[in-house]
GULODO-423173 format. One record per atom (N, C-alpha, C): residue number from 1; residue in one letter; chain; atom name; y, x, z negated. Coordinates in nm, 3 decimals. Layout:
GULODO-423173
+-----+------+-------+------+---------+---------+---------+
|  nr | rest | kette | atom |   north |    east |      up |
+-----+------+-------+------+---------+---------+---------+
| NUM |    a |     A |   CA |       Y |       X |       Z |
...
+-----+------+-------+------+---------+---------+---------+
end
This chain:
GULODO-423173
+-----+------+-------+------+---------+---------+---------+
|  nr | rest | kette | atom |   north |    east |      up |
+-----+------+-------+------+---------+---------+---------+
|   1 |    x |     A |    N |  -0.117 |   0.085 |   0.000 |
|   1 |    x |     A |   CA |   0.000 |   0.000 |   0.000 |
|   1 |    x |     A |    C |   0.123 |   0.089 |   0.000 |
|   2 |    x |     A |    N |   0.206 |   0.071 |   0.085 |
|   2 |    x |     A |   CA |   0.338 |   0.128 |   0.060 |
|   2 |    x |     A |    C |   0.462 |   0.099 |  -0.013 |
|   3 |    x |     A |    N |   0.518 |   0.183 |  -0.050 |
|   3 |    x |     A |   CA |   0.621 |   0.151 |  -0.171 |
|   3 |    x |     A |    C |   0.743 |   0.159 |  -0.081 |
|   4 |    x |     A |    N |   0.839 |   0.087 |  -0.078 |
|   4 |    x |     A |   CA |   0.974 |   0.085 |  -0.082 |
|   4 |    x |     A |    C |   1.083 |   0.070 |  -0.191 |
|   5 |    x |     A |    N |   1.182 |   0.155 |  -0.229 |
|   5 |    x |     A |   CA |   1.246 |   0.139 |  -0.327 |
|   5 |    x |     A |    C |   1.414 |   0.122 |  -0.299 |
|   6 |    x |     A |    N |   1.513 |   0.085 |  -0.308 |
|   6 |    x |     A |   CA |   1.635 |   0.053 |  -0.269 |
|   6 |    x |     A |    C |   1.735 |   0.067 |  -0.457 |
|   7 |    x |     A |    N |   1.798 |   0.178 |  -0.388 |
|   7 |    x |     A |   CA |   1.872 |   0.171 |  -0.522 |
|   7 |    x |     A |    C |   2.005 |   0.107 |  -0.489 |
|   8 |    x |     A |    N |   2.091 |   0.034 |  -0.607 |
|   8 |    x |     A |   CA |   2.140 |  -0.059 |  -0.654 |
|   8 |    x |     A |    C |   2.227 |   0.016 |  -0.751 |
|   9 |    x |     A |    N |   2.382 |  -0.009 |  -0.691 |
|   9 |    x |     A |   CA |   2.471 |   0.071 |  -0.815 |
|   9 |    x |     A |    C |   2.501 |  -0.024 |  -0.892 |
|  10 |    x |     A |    N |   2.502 |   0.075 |  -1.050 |
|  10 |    x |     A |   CA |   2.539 |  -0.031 |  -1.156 |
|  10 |    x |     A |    C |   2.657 |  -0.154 |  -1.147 |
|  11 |    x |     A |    N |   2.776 |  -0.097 |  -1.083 |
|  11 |    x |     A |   CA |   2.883 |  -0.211 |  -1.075 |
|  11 |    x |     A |    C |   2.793 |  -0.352 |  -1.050 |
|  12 |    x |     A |    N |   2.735 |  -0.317 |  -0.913 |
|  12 |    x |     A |   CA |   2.652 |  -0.446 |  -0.815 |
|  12 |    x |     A |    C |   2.560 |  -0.534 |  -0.892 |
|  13 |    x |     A |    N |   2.469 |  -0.430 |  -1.007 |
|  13 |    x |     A |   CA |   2.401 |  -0.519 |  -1.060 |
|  13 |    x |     A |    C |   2.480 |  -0.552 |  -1.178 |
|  14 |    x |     A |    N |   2.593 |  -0.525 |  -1.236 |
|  14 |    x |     A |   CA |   2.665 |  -0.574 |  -1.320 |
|  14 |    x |     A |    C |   2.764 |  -0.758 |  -1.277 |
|  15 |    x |     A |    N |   2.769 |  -0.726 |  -1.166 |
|  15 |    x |     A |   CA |   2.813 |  -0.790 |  -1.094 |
|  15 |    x |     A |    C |   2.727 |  -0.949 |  -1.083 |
|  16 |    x |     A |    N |   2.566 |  -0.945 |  -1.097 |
|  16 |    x |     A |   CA |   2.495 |  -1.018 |  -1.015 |
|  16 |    x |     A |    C |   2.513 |  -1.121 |  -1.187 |
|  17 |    x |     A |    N |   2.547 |  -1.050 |  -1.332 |
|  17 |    x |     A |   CA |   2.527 |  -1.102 |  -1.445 |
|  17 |    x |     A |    C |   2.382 |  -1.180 |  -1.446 |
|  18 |    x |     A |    N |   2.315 |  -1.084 |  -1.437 |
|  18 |    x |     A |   CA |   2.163 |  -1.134 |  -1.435 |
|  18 |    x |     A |    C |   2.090 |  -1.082 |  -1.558 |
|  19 |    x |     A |    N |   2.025 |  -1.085 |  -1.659 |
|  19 |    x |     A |   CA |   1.953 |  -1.000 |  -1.721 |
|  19 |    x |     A |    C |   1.855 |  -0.888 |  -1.686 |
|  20 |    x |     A |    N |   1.911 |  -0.741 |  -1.706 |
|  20 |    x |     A |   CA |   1.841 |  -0.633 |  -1.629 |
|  20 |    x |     A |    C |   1.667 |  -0.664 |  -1.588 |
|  21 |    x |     A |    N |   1.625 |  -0.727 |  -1.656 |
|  21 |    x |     A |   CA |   1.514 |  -0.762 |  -1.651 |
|  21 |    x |     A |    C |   1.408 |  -0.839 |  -1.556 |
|  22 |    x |     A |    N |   1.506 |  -0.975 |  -1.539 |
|  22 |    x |     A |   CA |   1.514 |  -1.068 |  -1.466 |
|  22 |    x |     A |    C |   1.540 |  -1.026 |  -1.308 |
|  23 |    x |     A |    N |   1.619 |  -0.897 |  -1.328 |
|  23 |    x |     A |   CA |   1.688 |  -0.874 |  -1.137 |
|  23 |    x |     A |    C |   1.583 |  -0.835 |  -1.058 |
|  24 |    x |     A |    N |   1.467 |  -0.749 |  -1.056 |
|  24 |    x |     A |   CA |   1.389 |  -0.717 |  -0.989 |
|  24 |    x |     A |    C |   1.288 |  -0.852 |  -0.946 |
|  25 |    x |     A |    N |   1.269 |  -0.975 |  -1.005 |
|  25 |    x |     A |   CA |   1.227 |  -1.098 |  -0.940 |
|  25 |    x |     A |    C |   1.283 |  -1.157 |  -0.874 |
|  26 |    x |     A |    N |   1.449 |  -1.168 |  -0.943 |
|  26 |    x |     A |   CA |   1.550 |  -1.251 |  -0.813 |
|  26 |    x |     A |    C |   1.567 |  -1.202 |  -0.735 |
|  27 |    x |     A |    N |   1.599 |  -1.062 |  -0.740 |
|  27 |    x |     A |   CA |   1.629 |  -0.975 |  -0.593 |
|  27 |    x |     A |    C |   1.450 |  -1.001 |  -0.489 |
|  28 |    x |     A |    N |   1.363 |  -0.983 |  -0.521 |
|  28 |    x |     A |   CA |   1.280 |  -1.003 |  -0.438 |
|  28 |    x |     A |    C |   1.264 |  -1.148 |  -0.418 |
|  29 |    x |     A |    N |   1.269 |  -1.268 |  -0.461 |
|  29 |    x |     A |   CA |   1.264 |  -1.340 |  -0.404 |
|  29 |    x |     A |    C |   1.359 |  -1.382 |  -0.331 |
|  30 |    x |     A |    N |   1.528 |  -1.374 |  -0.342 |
|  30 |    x |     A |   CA |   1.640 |  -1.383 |  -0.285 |
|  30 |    x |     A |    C |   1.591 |  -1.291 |  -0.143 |
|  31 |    x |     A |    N |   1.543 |  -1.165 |  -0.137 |
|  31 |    x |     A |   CA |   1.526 |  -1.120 |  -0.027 |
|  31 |    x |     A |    C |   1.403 |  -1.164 |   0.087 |
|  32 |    x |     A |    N |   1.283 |  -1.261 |   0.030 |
|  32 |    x |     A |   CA |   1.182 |  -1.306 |   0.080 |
|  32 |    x |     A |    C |   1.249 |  -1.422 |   0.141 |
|  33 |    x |     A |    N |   1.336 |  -1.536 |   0.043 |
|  33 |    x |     A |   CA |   1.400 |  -1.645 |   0.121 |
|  33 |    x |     A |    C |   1.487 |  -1.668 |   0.250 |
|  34 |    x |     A |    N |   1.550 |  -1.533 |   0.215 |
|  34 |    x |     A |   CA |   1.647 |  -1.491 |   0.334 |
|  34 |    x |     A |    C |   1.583 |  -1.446 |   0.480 |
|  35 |    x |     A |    N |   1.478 |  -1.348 |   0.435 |
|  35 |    x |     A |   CA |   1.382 |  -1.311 |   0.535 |
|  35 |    x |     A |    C |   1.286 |  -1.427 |   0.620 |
|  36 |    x |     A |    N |   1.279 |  -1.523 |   0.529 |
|  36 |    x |     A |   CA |   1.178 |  -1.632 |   0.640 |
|  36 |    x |     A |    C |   1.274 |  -1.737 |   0.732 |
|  37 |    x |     A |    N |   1.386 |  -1.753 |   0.637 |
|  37 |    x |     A |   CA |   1.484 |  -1.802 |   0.683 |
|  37 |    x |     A |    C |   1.556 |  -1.777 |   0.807 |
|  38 |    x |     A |    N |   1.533 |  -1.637 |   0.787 |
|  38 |    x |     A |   CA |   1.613 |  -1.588 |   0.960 |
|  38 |    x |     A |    C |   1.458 |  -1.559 |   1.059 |
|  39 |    x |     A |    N |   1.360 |  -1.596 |   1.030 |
|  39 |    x |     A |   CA |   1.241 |  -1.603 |   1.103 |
|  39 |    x |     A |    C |   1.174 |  -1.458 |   1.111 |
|  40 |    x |     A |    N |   1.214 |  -1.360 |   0.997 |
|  40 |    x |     A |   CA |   1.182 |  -1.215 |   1.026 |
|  40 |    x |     A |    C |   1.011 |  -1.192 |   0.937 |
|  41 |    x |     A |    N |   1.025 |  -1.311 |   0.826 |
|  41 |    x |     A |   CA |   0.854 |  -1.304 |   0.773 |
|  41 |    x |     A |    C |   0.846 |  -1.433 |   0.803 |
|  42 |    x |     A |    N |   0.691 |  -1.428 |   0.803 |
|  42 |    x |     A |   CA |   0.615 |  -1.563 |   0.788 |
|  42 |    x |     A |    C |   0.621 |  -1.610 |   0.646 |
|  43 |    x |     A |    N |   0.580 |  -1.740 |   0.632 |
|  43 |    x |     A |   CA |   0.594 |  -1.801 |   0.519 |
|  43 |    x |     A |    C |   0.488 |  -1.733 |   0.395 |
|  44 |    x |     A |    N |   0.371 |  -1.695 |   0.479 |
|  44 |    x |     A |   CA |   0.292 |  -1.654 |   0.385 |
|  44 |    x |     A |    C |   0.333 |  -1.467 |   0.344 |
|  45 |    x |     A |    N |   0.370 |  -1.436 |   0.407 |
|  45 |    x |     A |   CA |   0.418 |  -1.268 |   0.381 |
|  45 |    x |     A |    C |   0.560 |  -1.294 |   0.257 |
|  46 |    x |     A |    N |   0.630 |  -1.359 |   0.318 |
|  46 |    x |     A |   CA |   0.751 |  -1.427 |   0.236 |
|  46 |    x |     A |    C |   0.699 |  -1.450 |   0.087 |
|  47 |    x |     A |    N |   0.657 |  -1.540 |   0.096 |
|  47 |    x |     A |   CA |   0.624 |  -1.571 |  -0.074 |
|  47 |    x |     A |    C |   0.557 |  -1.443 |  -0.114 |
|  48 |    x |     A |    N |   0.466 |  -1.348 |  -0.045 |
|  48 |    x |     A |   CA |   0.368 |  -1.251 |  -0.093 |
|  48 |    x |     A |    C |   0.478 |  -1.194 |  -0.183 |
|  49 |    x |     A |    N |   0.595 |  -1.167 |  -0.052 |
|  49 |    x |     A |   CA |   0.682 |  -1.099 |  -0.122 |
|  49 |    x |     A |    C |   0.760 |  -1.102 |  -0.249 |
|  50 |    x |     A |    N |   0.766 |  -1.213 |  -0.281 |
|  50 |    x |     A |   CA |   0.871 |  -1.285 |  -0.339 |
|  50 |    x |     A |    C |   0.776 |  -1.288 |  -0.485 |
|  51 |    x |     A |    N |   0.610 |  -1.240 |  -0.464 |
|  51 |    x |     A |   CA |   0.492 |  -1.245 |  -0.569 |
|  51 |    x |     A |    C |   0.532 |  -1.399 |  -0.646 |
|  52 |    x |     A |    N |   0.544 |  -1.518 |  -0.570 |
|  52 |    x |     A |   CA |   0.601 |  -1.638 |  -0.657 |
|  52 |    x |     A |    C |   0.429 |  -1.715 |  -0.607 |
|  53 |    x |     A |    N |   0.407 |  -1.815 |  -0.656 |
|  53 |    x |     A |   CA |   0.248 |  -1.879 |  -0.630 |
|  53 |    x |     A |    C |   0.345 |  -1.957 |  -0.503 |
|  54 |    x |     A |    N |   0.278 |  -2.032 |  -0.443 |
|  54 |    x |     A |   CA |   0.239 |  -2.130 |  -0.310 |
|  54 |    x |     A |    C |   0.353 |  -2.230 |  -0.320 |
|  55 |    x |     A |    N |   0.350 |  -2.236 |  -0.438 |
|  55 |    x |     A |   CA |   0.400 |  -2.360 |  -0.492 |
|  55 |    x |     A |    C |   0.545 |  -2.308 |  -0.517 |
|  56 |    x |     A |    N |   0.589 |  -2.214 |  -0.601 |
|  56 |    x |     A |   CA |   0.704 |  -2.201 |  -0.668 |
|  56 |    x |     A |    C |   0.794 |  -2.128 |  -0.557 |
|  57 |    x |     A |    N |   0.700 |  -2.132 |  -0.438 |
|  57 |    x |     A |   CA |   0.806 |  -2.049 |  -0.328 |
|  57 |    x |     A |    C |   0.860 |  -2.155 |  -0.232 |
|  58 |    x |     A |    N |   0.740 |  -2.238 |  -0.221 |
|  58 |    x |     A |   CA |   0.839 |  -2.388 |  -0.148 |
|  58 |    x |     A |    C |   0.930 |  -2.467 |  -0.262 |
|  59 |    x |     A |    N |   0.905 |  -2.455 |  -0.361 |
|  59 |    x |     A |   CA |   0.989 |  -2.521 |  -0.494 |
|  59 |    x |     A |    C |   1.168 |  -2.482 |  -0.431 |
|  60 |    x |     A |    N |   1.166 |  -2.323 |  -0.406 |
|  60 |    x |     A |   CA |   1.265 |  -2.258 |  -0.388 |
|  60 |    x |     A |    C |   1.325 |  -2.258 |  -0.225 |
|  61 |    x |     A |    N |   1.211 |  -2.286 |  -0.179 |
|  61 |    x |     A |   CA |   1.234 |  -2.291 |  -0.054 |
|  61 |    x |     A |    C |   1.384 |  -2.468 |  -0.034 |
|  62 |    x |     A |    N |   1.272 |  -2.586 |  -0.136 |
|  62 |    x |     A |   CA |   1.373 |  -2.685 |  -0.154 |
|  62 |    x |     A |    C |   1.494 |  -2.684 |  -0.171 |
|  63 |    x |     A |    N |   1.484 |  -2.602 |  -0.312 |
|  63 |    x |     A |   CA |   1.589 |  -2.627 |  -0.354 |
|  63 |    x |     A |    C |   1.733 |  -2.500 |  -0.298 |
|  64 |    x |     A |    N |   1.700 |  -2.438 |  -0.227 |
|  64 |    x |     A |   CA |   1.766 |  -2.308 |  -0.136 |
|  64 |    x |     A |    C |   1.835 |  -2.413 |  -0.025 |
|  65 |    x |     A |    N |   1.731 |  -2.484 |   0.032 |
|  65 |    x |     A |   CA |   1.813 |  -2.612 |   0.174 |
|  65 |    x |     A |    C |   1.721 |  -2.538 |   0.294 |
|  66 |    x |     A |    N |   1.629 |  -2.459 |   0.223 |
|  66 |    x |     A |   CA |   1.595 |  -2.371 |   0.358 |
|  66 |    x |     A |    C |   1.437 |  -2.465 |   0.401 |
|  67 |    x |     A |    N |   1.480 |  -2.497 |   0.531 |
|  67 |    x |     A |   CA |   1.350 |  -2.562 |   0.587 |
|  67 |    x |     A |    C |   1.238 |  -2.478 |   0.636 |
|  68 |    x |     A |    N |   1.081 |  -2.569 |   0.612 |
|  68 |    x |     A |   CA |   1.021 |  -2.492 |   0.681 |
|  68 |    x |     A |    C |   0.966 |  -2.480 |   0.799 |
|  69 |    x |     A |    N |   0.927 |  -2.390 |   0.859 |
|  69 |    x |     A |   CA |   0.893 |  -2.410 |   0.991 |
|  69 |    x |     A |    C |   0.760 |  -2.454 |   1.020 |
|  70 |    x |     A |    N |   0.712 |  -2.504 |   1.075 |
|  70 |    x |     A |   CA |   0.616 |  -2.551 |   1.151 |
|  70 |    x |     A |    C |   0.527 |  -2.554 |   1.292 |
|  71 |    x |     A |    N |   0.479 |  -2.402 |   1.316 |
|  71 |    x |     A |   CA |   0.455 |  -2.399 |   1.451 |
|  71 |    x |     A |    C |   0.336 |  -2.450 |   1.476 |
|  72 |    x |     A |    N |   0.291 |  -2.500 |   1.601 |
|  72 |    x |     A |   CA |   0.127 |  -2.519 |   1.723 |
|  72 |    x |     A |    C |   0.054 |  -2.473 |   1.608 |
|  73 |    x |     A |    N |   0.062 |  -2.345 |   1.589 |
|  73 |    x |     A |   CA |  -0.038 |  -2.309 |   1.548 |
|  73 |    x |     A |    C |  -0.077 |  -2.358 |   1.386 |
|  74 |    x |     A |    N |  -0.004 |  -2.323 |   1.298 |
|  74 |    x |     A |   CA |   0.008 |  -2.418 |   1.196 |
|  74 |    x |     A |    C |  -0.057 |  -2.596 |   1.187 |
|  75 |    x |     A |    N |  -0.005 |  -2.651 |   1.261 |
|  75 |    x |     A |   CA |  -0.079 |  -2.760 |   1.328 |
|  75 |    x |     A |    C |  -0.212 |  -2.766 |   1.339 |
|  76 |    x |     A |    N |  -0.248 |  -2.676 |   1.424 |
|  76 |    x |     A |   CA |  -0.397 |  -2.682 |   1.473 |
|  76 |    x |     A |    C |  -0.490 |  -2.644 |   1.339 |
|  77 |    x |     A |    N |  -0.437 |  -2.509 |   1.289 |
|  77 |    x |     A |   CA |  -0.490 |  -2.567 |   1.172 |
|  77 |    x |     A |    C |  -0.531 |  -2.626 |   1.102 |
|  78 |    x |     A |    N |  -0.430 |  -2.676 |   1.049 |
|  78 |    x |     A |   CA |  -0.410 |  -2.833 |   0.963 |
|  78 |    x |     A |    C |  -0.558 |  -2.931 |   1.008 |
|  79 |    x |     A |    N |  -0.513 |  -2.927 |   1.148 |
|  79 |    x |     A |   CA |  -0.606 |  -3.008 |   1.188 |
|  79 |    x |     A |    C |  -0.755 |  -2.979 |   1.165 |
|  80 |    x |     A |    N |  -0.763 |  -2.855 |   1.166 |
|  80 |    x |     A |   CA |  -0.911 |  -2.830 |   1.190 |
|  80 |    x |     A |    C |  -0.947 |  -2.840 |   1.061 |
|  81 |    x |     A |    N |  -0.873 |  -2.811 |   0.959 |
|  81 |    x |     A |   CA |  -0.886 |  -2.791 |   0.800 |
|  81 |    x |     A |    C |  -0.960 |  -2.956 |   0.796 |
|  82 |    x |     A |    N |  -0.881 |  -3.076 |   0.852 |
|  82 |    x |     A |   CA |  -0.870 |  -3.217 |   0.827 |
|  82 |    x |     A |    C |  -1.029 |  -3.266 |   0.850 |
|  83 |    x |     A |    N |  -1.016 |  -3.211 |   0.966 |
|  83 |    x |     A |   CA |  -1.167 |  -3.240 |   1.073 |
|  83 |    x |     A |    C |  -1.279 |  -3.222 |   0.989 |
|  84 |    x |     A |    N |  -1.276 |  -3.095 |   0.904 |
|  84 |    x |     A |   CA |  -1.394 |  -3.050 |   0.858 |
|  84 |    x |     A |    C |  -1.380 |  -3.113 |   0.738 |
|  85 |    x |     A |    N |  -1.315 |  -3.164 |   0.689 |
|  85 |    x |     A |   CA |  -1.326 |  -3.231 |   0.588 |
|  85 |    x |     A |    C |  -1.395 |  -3.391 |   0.579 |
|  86 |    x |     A |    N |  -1.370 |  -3.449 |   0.704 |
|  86 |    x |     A |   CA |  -1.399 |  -3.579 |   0.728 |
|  86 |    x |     A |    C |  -1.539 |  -3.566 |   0.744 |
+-----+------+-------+------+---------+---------+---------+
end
């Protein structure tokens, strides 16, 4: 697995009034939301990123305004998931 690290001057994270603690979750999920949003991850890489469950990443996805996408393929899926179920 590869590591990426991005340093962050104190003003900036002084700035965000986040608890030091707390910033390394918001910053990754703030950066996963933004990223699916402009179509650069998939939904499932997105949340990976964001390490939030299935659930708490569309939670955010809601309440952000950010829609999700829905391609063919997604679809077909769905479908086949449906099929085998019946």
């Amino acid at each position: 697995m590869s590591h990426l690290s991005i340093e962050i001057p104190d003003d900036v994270l002084q700035a965000m009034k986040l608890p030091l603690r707390d910033a390394p979750v918001r910053l990754r999920t703030e950066l996963a939301l933004r990223l699916y949003e402009k179509g650069i991850l998939s939904l499932g890489k997105a949340r990976k990123l964001s390490g939030l469950s299935r659930w708490e990443f569309q939670e955010q996805l809601g309440q952000q305004g950010i829609l999700r996408r829905y391609d063919v393929q997604e679809l077909e899926e769905d479908l086949g998931t449906l099929e085998s179920l019946l």
